[in-house]
CHARMM internal coordinates of N, CA and C (Angstrom, degrees):
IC EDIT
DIST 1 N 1 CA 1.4497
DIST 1 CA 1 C 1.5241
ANGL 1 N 1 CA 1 C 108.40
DIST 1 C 2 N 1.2451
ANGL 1 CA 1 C 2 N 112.56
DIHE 1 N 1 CA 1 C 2 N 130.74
DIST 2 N 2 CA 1.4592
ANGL 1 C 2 N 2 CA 127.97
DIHE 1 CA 1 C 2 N 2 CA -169.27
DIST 2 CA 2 C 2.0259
ANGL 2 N 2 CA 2 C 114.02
DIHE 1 C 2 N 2 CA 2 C -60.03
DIST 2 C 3 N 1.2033
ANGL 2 CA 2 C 3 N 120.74
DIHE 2 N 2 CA 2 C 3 N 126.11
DIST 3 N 3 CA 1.8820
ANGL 2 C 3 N 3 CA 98.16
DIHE 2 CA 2 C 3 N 3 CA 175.92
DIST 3 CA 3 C 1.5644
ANGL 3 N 3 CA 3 C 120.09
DIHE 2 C 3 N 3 CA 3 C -60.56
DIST 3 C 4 N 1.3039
ANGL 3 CA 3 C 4 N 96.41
DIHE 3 N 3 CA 3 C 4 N 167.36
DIST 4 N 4 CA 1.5752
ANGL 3 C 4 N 4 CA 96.62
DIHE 3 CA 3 C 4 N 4 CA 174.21
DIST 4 CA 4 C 1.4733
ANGL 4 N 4 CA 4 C 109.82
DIHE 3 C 4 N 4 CA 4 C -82.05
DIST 4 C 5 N 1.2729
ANGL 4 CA 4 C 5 N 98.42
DIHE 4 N 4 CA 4 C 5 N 160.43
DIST 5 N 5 CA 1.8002
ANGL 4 C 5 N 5 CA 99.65
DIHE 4 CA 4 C 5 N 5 CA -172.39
DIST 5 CA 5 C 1.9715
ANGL 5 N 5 CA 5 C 95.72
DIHE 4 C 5 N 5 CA 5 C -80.76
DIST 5 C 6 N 1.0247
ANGL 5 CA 5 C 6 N 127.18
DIHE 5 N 5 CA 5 C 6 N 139.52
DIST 6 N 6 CA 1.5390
ANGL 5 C 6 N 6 CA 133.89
DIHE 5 CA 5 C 6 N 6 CA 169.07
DIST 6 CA 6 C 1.1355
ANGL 6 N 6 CA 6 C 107.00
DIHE 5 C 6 N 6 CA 6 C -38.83
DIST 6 C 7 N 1.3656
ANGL 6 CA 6 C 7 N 152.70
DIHE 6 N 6 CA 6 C 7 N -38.41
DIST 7 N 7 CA 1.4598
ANGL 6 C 7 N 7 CA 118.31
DIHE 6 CA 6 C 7 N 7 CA 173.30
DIST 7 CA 7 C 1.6306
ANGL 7 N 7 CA 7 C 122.22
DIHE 6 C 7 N 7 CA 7 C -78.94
DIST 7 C 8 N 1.0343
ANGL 7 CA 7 C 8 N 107.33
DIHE 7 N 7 CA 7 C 8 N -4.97
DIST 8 N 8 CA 1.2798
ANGL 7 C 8 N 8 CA 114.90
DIHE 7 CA 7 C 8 N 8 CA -161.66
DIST 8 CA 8 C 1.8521
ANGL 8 N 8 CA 8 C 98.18
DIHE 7 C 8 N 8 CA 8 C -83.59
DIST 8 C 9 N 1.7356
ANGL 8 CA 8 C 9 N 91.83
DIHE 8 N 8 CA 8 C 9 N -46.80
DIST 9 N 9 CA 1.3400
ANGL 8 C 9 N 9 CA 87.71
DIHE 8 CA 8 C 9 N 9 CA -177.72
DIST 9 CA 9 C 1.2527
ANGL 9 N 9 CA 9 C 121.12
DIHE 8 C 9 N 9 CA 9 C -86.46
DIST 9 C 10 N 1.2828
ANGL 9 CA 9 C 10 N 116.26
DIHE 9 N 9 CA 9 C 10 N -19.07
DIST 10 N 10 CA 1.4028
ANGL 9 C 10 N 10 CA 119.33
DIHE 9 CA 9 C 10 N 10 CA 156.64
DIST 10 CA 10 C 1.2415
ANGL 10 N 10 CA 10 C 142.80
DIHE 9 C 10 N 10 CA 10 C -78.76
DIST 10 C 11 N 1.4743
ANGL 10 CA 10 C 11 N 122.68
DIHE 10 N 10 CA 10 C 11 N 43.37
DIST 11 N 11 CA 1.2592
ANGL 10 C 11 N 11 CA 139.91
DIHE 10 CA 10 C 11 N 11 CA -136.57
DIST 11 CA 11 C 1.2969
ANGL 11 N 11 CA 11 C 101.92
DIHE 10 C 11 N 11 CA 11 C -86.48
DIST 11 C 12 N 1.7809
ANGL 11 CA 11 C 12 N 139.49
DIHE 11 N 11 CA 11 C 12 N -31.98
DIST 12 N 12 CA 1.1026
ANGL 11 C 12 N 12 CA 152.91
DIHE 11 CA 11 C 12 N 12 CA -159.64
DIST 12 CA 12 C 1.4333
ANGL 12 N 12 CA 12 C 103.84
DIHE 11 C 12 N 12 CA 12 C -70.56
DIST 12 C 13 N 1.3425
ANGL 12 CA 12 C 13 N 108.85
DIHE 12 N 12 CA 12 C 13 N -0.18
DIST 13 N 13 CA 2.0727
ANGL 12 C 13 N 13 CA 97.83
DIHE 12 CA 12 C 13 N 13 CA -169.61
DIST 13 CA 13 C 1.8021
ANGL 13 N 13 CA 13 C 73.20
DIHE 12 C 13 N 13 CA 13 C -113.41
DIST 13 C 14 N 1.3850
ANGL 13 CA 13 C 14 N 163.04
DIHE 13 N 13 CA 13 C 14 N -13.11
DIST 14 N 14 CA 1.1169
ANGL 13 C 14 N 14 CA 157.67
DIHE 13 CA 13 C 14 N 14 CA -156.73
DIST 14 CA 14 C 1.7036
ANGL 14 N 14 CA 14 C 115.21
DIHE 13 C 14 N 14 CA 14 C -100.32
DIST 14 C 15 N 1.3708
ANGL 14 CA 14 C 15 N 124.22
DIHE 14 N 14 CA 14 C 15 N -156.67
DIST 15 N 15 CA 1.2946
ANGL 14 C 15 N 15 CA 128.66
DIHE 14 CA 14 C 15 N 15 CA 135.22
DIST 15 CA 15 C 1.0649
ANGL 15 N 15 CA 15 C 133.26
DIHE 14 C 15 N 15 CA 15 C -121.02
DIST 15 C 16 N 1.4096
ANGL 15 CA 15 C 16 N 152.71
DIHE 15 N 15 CA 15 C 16 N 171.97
DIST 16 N 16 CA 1.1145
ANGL 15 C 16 N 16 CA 148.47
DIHE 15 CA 15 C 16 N 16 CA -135.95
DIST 16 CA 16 C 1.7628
ANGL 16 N 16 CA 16 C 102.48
DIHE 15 C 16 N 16 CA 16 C -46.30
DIST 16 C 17 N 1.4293
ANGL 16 CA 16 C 17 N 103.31
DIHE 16 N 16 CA 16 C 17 N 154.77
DIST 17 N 17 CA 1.2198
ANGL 16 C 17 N 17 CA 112.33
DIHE 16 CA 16 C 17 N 17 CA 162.77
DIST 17 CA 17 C 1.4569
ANGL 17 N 17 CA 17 C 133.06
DIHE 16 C 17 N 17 CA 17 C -45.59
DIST 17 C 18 N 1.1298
ANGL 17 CA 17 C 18 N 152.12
DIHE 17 N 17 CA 17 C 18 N 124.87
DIST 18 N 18 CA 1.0861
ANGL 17 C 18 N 18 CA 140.15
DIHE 17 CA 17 C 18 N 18 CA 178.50
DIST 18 CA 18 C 1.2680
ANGL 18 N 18 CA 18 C 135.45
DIHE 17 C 18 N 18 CA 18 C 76.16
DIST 18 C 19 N 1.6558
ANGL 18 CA 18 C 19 N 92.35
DIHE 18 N 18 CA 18 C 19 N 26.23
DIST 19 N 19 CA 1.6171
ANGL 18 C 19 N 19 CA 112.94
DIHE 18 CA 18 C 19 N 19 CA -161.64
DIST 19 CA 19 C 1.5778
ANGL 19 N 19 CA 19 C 149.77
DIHE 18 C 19 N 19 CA 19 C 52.60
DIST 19 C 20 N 1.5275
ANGL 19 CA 19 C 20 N 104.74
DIHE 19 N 19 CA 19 C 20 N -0.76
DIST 20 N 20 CA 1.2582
ANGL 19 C 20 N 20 CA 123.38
DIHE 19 CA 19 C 20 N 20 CA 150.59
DIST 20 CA 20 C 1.4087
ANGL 20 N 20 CA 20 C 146.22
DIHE 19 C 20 N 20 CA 20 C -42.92
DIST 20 C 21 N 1.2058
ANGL 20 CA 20 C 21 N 105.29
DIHE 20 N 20 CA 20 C 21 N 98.45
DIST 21 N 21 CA 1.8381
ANGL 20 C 21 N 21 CA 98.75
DIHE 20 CA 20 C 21 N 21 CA -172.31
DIST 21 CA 21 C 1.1764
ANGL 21 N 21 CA 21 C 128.13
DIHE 20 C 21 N 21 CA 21 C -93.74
DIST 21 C 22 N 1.0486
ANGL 21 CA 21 C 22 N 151.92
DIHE 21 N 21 CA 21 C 22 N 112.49
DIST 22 N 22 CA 1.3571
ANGL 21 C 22 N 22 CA 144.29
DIHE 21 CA 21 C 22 N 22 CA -155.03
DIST 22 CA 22 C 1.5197
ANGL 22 N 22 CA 22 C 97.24
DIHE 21 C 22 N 22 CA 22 C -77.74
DIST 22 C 23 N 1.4002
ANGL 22 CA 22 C 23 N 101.10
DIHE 22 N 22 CA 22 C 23 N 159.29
DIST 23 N 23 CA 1.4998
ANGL 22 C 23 N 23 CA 110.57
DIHE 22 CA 22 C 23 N 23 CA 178.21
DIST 23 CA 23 C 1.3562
ANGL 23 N 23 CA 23 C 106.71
DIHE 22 C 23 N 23 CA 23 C -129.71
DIST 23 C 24 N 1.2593
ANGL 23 CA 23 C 24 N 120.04
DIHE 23 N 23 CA 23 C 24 N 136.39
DIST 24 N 24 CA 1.6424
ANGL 23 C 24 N 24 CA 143.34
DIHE 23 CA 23 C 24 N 24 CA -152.40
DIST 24 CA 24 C 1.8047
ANGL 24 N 24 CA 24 C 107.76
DIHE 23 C 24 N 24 CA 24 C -56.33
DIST 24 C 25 N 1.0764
ANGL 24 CA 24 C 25 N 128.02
DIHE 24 N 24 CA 24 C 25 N 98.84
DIST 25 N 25 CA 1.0687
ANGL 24 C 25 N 25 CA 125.89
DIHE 24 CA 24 C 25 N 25 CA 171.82
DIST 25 CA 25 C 1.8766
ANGL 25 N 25 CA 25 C 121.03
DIHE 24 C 25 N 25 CA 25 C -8.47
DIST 25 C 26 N 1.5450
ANGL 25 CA 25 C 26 N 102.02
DIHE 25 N 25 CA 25 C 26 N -78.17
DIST 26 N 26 CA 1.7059
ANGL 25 C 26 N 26 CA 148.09
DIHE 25 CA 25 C 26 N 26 CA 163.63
DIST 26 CA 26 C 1.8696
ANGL 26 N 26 CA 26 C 84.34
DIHE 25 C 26 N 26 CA 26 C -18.75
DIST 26 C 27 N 1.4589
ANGL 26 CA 26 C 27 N 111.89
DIHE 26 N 26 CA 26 C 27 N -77.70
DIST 27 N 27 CA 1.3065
ANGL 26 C 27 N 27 CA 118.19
DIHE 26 CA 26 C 27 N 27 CA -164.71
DIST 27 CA 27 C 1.3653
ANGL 27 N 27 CA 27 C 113.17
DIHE 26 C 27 N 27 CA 27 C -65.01
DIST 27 C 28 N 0.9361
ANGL 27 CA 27 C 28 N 143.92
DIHE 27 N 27 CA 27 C 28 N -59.19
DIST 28 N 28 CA 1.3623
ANGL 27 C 28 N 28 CA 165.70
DIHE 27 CA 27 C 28 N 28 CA -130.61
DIST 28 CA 28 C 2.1321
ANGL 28 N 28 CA 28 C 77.07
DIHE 27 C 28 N 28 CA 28 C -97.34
DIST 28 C 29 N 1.6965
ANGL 28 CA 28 C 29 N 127.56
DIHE 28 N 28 CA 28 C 29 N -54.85
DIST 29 N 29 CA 1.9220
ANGL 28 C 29 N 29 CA 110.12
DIHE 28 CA 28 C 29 N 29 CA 165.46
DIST 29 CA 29 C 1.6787
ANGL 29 N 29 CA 29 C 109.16
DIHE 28 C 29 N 29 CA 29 C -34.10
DIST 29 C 30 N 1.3281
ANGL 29 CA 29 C 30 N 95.40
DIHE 29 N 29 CA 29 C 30 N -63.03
DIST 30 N 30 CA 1.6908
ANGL 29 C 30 N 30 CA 124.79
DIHE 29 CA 29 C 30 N 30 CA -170.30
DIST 30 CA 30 C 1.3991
ANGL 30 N 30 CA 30 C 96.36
DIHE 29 C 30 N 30 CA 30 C -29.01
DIST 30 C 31 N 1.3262
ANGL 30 CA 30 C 31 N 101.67
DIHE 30 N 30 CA 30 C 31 N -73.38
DIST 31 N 31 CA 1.6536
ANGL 30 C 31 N 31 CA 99.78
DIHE 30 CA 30 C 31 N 31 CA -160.42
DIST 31 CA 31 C 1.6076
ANGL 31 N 31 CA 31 C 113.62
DIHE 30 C 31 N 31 CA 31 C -88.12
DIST 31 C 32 N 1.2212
ANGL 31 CA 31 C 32 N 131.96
DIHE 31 N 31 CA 31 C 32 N -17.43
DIST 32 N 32 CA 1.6087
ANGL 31 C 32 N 32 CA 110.55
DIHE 31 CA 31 C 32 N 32 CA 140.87
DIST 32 CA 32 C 1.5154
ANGL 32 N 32 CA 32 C 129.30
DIHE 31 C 32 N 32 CA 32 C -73.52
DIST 32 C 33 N 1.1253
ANGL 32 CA 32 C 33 N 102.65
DIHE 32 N 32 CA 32 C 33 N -15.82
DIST 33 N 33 CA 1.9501
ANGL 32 C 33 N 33 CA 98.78
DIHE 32 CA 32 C 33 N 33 CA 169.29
DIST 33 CA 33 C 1.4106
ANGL 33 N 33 CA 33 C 118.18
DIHE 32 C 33 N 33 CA 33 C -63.33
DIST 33 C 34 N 1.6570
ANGL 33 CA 33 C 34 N 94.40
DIHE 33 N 33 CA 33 C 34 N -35.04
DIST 34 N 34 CA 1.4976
ANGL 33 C 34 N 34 CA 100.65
DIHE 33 CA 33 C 34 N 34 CA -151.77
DIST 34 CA 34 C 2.0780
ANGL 34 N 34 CA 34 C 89.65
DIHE 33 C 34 N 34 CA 34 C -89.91
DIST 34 C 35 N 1.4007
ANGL 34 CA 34 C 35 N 137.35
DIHE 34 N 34 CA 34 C 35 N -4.15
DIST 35 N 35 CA 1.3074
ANGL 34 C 35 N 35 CA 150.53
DIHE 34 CA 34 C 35 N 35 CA -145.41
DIST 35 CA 35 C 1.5979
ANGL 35 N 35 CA 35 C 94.48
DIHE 34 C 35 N 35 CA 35 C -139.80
DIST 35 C 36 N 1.3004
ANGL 35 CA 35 C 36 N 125.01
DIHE 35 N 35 CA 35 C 36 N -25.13
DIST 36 N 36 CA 1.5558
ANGL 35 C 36 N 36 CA 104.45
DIHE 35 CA 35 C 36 N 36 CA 153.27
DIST 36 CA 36 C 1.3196
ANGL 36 N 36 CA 36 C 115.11
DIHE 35 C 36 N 36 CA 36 C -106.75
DIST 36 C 37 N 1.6703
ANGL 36 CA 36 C 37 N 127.21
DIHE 36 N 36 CA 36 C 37 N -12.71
DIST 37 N 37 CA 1.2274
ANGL 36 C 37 N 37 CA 100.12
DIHE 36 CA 36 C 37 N 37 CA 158.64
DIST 37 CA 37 C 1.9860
ANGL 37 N 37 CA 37 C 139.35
DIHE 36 C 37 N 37 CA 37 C -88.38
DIST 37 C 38 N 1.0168
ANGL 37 CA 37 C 38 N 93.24
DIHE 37 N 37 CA 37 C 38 N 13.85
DIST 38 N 38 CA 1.6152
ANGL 37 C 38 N 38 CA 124.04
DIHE 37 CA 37 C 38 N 38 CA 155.07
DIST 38 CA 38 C 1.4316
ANGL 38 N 38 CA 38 C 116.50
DIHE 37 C 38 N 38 CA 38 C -79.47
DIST 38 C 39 N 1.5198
ANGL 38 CA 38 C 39 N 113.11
DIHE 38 N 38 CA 38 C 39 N -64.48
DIST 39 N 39 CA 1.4422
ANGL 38 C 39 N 39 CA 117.62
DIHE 38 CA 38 C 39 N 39 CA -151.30
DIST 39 CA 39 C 1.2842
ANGL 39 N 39 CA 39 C 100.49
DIHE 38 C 39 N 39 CA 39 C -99.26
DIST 39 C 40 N 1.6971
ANGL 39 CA 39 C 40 N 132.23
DIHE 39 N 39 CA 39 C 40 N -15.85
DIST 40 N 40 CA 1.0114
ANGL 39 C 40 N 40 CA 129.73
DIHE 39 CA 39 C 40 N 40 CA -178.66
DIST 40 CA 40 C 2.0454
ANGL 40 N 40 CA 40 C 108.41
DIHE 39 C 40 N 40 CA 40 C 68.64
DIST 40 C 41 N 1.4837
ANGL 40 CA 40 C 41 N 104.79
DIHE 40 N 40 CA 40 C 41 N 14.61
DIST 41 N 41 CA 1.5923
ANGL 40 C 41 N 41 CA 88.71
DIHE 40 CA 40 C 41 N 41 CA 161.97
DIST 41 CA 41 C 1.3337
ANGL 41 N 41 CA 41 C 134.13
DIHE 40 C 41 N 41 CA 41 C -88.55
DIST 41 C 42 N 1.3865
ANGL 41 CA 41 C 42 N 118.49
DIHE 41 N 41 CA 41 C 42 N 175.71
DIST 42 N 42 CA 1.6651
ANGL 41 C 42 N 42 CA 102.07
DIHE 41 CA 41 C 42 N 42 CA -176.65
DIST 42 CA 42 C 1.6823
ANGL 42 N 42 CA 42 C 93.40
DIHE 41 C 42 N 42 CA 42 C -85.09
DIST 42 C 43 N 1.5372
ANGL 42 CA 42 C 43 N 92.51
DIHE 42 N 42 CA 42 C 43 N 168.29
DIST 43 N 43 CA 1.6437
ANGL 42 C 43 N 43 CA 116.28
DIHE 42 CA 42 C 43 N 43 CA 172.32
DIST 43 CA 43 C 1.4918
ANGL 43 N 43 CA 43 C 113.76
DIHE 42 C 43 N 43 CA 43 C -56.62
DIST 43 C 44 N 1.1442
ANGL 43 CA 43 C 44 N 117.34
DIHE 43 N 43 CA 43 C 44 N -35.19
DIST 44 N 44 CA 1.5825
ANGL 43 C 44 N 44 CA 119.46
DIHE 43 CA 43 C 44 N 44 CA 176.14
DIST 44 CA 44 C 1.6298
ANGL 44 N 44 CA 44 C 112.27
DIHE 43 C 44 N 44 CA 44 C -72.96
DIST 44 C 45 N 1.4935
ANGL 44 CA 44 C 45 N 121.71
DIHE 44 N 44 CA 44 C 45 N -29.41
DIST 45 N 45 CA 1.3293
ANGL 44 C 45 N 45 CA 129.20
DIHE 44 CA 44 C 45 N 45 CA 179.99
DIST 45 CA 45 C 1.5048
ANGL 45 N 45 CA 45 C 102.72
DIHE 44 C 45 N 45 CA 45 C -71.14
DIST 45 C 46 N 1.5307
ANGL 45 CA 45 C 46 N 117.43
DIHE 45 N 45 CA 45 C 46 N -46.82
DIST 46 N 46 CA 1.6124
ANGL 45 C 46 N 46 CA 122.94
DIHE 45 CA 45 C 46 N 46 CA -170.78
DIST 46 CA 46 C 1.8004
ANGL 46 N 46 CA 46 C 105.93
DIHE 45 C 46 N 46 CA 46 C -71.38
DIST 46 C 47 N 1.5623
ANGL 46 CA 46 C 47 N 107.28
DIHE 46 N 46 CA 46 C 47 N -38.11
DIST 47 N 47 CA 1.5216
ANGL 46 C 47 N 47 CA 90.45
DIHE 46 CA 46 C 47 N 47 CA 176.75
DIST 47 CA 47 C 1.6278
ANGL 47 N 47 CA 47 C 121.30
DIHE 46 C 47 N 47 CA 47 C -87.63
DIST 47 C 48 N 1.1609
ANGL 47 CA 47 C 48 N 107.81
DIHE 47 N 47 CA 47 C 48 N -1.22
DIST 48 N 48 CA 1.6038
ANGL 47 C 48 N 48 CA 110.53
DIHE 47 CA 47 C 48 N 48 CA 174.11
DIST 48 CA 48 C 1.4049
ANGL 48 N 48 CA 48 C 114.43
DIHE 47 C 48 N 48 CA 48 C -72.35
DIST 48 C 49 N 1.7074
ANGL 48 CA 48 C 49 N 117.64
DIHE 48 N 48 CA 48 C 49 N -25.72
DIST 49 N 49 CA 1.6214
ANGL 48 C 49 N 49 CA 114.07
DIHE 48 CA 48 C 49 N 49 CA 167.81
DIST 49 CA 49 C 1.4126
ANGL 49 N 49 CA 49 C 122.90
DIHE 48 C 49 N 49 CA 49 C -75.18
DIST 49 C 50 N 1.0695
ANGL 49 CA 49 C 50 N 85.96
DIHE 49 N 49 CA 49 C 50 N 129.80
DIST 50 N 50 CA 1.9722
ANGL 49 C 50 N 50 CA 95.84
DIHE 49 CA 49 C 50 N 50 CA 166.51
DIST 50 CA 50 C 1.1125
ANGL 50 N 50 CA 50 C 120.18
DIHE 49 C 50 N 50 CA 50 C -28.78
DIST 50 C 51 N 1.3258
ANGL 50 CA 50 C 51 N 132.38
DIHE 50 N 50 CA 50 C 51 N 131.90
DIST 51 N 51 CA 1.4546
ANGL 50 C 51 N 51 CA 146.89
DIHE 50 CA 50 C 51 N 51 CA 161.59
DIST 51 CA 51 C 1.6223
ANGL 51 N 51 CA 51 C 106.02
DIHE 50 C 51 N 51 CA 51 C -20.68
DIST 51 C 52 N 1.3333
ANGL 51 CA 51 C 52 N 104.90
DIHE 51 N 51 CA 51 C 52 N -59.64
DIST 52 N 52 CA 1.5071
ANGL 51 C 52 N 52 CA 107.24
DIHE 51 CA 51 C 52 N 52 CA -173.31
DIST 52 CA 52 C 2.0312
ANGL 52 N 52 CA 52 C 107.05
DIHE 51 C 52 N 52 CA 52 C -74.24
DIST 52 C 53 N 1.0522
ANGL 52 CA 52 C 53 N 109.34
DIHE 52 N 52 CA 52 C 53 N -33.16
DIST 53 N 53 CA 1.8132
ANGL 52 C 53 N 53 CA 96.77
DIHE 52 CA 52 C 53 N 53 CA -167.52
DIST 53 CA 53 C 1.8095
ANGL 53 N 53 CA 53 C 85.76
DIHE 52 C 53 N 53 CA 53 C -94.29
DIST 53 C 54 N 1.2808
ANGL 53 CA 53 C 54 N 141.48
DIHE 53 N 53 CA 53 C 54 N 14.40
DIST 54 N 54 CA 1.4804
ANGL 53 C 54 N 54 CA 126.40
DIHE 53 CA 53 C 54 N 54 CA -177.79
DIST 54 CA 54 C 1.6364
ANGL 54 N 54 CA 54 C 83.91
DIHE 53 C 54 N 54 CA 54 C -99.60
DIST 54 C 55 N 1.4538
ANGL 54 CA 54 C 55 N 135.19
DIHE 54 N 54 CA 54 C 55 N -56.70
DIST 55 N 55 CA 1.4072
ANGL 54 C 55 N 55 CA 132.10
DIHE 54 CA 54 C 55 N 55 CA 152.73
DIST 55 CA 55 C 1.1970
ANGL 55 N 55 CA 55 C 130.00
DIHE 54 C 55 N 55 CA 55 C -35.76
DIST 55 C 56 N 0.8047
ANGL 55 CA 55 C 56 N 118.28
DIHE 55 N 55 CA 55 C 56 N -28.90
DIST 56 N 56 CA 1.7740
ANGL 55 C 56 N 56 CA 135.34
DIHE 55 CA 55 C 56 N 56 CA 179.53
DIST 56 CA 56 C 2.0095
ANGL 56 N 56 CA 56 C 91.39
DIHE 55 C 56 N 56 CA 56 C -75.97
DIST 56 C 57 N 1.2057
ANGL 56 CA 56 C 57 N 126.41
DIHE 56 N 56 CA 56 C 57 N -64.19
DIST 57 N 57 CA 1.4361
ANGL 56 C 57 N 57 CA 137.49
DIHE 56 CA 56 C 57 N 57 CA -171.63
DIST 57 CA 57 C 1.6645
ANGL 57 N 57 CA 57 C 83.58
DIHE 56 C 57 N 57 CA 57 C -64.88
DIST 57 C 58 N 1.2688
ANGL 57 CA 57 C 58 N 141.97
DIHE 57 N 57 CA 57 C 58 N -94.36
DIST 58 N 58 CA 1.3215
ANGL 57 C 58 N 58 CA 148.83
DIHE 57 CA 57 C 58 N 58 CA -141.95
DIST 58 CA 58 C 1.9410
ANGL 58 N 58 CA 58 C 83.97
DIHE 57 C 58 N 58 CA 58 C -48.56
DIST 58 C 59 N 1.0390
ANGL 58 CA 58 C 59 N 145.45
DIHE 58 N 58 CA 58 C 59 N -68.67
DIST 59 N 59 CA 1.0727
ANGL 58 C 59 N 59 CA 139.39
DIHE 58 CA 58 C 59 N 59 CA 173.96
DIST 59 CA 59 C 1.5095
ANGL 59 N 59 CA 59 C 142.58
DIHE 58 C 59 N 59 CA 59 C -26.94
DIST 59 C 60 N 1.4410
ANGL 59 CA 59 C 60 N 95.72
DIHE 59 N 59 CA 59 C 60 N -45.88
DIST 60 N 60 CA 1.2640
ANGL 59 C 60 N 60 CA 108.29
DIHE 59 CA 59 C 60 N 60 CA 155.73
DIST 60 CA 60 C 1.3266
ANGL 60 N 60 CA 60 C 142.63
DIHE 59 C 60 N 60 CA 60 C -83.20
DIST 60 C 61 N 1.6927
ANGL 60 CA 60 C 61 N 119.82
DIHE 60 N 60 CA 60 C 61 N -15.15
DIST 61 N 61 CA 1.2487
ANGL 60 C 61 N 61 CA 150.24
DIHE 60 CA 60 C 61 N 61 CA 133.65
DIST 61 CA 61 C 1.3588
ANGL 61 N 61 CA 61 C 105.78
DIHE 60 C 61 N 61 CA 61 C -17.89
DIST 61 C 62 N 1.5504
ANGL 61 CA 61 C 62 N 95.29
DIHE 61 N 61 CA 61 C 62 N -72.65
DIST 62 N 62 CA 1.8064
ANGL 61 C 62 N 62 CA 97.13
DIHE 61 CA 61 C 62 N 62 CA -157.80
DIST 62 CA 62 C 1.5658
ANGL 62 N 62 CA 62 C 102.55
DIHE 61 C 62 N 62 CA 62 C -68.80
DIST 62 C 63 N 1.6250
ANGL 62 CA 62 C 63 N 112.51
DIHE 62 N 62 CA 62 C 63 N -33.03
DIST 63 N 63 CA 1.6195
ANGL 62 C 63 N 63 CA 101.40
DIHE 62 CA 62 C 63 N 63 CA -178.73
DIST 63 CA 63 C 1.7955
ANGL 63 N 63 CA 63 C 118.86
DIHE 62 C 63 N 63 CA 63 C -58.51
DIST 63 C 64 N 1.2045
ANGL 63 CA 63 C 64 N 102.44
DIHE 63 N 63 CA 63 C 64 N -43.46
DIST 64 N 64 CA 1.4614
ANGL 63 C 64 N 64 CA 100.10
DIHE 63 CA 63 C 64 N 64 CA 156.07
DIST 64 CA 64 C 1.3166
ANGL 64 N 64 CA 64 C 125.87
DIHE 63 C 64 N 64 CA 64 C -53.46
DIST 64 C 65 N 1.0820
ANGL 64 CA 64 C 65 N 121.67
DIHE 64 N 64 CA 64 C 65 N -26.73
DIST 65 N 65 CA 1.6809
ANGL 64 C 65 N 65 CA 98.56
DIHE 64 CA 64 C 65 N 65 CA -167.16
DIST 65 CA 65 C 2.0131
ANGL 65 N 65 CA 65 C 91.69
DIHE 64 C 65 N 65 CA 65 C -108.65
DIST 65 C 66 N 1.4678
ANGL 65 CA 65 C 66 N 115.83
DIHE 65 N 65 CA 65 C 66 N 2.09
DIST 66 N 66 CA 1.4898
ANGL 65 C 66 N 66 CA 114.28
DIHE 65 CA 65 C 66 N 66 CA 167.07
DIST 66 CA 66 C 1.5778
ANGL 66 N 66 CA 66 C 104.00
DIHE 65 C 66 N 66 CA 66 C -82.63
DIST 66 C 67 N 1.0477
ANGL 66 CA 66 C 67 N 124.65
DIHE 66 N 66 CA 66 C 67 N -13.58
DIST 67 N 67 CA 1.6643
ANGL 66 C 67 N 67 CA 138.32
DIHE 66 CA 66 C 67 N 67 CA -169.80
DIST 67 CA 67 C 1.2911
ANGL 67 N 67 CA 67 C 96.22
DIHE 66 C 67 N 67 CA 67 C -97.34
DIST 67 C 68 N 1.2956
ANGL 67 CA 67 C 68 N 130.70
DIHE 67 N 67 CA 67 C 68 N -50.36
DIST 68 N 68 CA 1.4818
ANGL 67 C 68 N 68 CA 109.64
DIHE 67 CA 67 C 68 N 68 CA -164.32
DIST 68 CA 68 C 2.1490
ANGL 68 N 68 CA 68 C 88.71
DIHE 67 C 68 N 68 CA 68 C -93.09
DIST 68 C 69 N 0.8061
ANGL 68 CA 68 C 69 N 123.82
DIHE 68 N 68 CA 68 C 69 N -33.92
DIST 69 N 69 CA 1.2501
ANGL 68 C 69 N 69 CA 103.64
DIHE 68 CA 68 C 69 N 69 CA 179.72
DIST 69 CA 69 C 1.6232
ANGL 69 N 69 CA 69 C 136.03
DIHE 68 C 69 N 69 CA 69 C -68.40
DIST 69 C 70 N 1.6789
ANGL 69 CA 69 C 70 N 100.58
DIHE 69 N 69 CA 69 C 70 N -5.48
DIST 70 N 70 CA 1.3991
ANGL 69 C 70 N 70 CA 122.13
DIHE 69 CA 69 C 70 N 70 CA 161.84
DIST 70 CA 70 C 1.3341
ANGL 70 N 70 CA 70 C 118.50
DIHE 69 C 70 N 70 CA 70 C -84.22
DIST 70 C 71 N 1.1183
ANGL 70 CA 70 C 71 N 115.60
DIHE 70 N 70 CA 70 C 71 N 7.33
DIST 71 N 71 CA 1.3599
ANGL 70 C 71 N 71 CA 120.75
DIHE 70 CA 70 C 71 N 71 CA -153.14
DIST 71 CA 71 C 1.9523
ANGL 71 N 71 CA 71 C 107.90
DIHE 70 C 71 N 71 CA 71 C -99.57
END
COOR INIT
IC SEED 1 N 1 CA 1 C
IC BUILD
């Protein structure tokens, strides 16, 4: 059986295998709590968006509500 190539087996100085990053439990409540109690969607609608457009929405949220509270 062939060796493993050194990064593979040395994976502990890296992050996850296969380039996968996990994303924070804590955050990932945060920003659908805080995106259905604004937007009024269900929990299944908020986790079906992409990492990037569920940030993209939580972003634009807050610019609205920094706009009307300057107001």
């Amino acid at each position: 059986m062939p060796g493993l190539r050194a990064p593979v087996r040395d994976r502990r100085l890296r992050g996850p295998p296969g380039g996968i990053a996990t994303y924070a439990a804590d955050r990932l409540y945060a920003e659908v709590a805080y995106l259905a109690y604004y937007l009024h969607w269900s929990r299944d609608d908020l986790l079906d968006l992409e990492h990037a457009e569920r940030q993209r929405f939580v972003a634009e949220v807050a610019a609205l509500n920094t706009r009307i509270q300057d107001s």
